[in-house]
C-alpha positions as CSV (number, residue, x, y, z in Angstrom):
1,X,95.4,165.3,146.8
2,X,94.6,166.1,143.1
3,X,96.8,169.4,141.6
4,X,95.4,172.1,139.8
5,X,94.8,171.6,136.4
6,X,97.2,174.6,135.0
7,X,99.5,172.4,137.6
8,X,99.3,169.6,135.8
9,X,99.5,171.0,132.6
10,X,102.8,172.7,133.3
11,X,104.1,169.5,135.4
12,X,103.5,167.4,131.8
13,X,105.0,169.9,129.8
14,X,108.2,169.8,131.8
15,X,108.2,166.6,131.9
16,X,108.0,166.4,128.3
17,X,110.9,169.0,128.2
18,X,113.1,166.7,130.2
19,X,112.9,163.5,128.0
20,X,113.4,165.6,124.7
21,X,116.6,167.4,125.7
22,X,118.0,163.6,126.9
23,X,117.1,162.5,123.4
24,X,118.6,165.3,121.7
25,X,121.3,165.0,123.8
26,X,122.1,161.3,122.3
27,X,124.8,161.1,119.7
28,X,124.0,160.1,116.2
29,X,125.4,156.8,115.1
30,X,127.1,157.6,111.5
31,X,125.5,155.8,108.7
32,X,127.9,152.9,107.2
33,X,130.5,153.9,104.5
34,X,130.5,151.7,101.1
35,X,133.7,149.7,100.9
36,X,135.6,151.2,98.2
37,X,136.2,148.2,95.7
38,X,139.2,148.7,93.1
39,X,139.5,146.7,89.6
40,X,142.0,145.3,87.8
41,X,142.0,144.3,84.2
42,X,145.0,143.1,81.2
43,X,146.3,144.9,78.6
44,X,147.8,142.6,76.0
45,X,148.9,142.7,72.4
46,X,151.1,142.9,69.5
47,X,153.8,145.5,68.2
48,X,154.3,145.3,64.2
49,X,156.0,146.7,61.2
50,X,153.7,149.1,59.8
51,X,155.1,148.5,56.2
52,X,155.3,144.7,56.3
53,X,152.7,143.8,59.1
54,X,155.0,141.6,60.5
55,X,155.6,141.8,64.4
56,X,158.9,143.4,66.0
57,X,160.4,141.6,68.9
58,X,162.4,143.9,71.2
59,X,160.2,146.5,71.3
60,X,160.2,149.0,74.7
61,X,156.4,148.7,75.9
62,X,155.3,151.2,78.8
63,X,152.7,151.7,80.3
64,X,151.3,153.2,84.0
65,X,155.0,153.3,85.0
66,X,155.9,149.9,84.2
67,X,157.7,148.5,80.8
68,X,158.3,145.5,79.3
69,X,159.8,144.4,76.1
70,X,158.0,142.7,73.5
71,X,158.8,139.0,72.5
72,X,159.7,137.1,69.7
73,X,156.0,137.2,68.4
74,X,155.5,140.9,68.9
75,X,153.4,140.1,72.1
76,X,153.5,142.4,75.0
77,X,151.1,141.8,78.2
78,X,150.5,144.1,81.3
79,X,148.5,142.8,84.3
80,X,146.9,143.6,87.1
81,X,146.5,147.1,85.9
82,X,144.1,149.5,87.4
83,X,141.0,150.6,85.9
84,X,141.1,154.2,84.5
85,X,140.5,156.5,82.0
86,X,143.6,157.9,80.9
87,X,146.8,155.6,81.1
88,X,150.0,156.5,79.1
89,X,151.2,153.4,76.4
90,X,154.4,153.9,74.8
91,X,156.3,152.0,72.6
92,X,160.0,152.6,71.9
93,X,162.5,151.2,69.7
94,X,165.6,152.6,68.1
95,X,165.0,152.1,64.4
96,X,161.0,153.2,64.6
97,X,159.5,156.3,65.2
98,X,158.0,156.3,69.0
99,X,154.2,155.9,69.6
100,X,152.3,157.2,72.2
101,X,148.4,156.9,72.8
102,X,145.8,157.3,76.0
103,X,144.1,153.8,77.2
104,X,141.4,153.6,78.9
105,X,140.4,150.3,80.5
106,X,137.3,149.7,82.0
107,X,137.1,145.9,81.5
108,X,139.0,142.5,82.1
109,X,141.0,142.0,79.1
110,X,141.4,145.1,76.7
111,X,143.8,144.8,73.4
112,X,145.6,147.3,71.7
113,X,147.5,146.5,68.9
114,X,150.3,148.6,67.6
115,X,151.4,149.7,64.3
116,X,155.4,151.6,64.0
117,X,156.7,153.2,61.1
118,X,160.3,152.5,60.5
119,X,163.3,155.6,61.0
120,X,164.7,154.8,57.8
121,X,163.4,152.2,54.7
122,X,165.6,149.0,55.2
123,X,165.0,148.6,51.2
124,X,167.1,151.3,50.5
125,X,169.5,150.8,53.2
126,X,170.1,147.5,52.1
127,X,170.7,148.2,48.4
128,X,173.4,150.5,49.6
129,X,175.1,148.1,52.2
130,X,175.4,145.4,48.9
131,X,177.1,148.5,47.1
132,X,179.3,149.5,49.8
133,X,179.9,145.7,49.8
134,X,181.3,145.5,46.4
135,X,183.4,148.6,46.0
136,X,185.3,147.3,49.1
137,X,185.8,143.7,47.7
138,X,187.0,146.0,44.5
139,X,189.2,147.7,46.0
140,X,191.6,144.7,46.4
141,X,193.4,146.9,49.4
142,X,194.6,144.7,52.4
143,X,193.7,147.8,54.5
144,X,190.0,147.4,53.8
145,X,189.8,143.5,55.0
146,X,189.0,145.1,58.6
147,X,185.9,147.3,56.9
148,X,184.8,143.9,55.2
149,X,184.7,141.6,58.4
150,X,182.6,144.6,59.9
151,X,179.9,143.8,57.5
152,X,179.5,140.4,59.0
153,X,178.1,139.3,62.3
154,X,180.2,137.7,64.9
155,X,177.5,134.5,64.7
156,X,178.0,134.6,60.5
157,X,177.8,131.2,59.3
158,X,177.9,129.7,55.5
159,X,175.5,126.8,54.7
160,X,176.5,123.4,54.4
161,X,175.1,122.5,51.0
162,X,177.1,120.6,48.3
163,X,176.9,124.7,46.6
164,X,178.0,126.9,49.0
165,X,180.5,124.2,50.7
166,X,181.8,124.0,46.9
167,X,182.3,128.1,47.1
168,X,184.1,128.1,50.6
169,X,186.4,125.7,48.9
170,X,187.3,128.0,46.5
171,X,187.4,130.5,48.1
172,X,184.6,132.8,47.0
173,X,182.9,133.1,50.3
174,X,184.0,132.5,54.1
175,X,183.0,129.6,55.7
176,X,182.6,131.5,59.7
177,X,183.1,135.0,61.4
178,X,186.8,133.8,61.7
179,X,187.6,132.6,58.2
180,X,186.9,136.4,56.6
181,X,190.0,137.7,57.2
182,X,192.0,134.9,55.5
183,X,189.7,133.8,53.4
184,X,189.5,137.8,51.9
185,X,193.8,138.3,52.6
186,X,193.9,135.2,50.2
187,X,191.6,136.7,47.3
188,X,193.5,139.9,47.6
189,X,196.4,138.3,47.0
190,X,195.7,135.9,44.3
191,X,194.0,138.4,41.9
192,X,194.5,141.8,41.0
193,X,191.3,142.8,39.5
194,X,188.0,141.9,41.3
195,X,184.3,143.3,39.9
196,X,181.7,142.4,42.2
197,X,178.4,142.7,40.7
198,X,175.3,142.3,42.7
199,X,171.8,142.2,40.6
200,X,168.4,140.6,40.7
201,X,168.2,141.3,44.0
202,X,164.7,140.7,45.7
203,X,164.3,141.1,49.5
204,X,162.3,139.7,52.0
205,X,162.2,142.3,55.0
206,X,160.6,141.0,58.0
207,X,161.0,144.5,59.9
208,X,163.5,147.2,60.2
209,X,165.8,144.7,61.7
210,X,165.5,141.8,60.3
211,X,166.1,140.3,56.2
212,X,166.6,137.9,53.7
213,X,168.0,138.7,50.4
214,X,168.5,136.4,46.8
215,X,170.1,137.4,44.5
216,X,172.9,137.2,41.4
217,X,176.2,137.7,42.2
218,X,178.7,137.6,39.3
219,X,182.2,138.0,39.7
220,X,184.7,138.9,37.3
221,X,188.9,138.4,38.4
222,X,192.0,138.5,36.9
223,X,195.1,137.0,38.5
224,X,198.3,139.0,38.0
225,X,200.0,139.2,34.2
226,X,196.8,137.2,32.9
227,X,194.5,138.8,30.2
228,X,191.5,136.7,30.4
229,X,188.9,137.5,32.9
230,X,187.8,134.6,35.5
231,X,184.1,134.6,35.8
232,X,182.3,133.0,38.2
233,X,178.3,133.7,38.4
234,X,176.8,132.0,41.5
235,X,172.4,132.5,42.8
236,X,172.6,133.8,46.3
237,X,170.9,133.7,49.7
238,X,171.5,136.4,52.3
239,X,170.3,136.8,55.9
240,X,170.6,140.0,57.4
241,X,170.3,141.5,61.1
242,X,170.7,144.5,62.3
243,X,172.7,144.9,65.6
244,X,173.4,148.0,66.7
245,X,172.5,150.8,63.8
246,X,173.9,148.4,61.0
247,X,172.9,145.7,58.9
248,X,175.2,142.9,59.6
249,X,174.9,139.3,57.1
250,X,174.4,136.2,59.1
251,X,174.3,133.7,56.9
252,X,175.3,133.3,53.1
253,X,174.0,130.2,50.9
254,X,174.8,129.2,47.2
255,X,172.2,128.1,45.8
256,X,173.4,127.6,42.2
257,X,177.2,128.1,40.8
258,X,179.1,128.2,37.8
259,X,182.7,128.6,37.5
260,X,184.2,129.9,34.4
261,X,188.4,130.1,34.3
């Protein structure tokens, strides 16, 4: 039997009704999410002596919470360090003033290069240890030998030329670390006027810890109840190293003496 059209109308349009709300009624599926992909890049490079150029080994390098120090070359490298706009690089070192700049690194290998300016200017400082030098070796006072060893490092060496092996032998300079306090009680004792006189004096500063000096030493004695002076004028070689805050000689060469009695 056929229905009524308004029948059928209505029958189709609930009908229709019933298969929209089951659709609507089926969940969504949520879209994919993009992986989120994190990069890594290297930070590398050197840490110098802004006055000289030279690099500075030693040096405190920090950066996004993890240091290192720099090595004999200057070189410092970070990897594996996360891309970003804003990390914090430091570099630290007792005898500069600090740096402090914002990296950003948005590649594989980035450099940055550093340039520190020394505390104090090791010119000057040295130039002041060669005259604290002399007025102690002046003084001819037993009670200063202590003061004198202290300007010497504990690895202080003489060279082994004919010159300066010729100058240990008489006495002018120690041969080792150990030799300084006999080798100065001895000059004390011998002669009772000393005049150290340091001049010429050209230096090679590497950095703020680290020298070479030549120079002109003369030295004028006088052993007790004699009138004429002793001269002896000898062409030096000094290497310095700081350790600790002071300026400390490691090594002493002659390179040229001449012994006048």
């Amino acid at each position: 039997m056929l229905m009524a059209p308004k029948k059928t109308i209505c029958f189709l349009l609930l009908i229709t009704c019933i298969f929209a709300c089951e659709k609507a009624e089926e969940p969504l599926e949520p879209e994919p999410e993009e992986p989120i992909v994190l990069e890594y890049g290297t930070v590398s490079g050197t840490v110098t002596d802004a006055g000289t150029g030279n690099p500075i080994p030693g040096v405190l390098v920090t950066l996004f919470e993890k240091a290192i120090l720099t090595g004999i070359d200057g070189a410092y490298t970070f990897q594996n360090v996360l891309y970003g706009d804003a990390h914090a690089l430091m570099a630290e070192d007792m005898h500069y003033k600090p740096h402090s700049q914002s990296v950003a690194l948005k590649q594989e290998r980035l450099t940055v290069n550093v340039a520190l300016t020394p505390l104090k200017d090791p010119v000057l400082e040295i130039e002041d240890f060669f005259e604290h030098f002399s007025d102690l070796l002046e003084s001819v006072d037993m009670e200063n030998i202590e003061a004198i060893q202290a300007l010497f490092s504990e690895t202080y060496a003489a060279a082994d030329d004919d010159a300066t092996v010729f100058g240990v032998a008489s006495g002018i300079i120690p041969e080792n670390y150990e030799d300084i306090d006999p080798a100065i009680s001895q000059l004390f004792m011998e002669y009772t006027f000393l005049e150290f006189i340091f001049q010429d004096v050209e230096m090679d500063v590497k950095h703020a810890k680290k020298a070479a000096v030549t120079l002109r030493l003369d030295v004028n004695a006088r052993k007790e109840g004699e009138e004429d002076l002793r001269e002896i004028k000898a062409d030096c070689k000094f290497e310095f190293r700081r350790e600790g805050a002071d300026w400390k000689i490691v090594y002493w060469q002659l390179l040229a003496i001449d012994i006048r009695l």
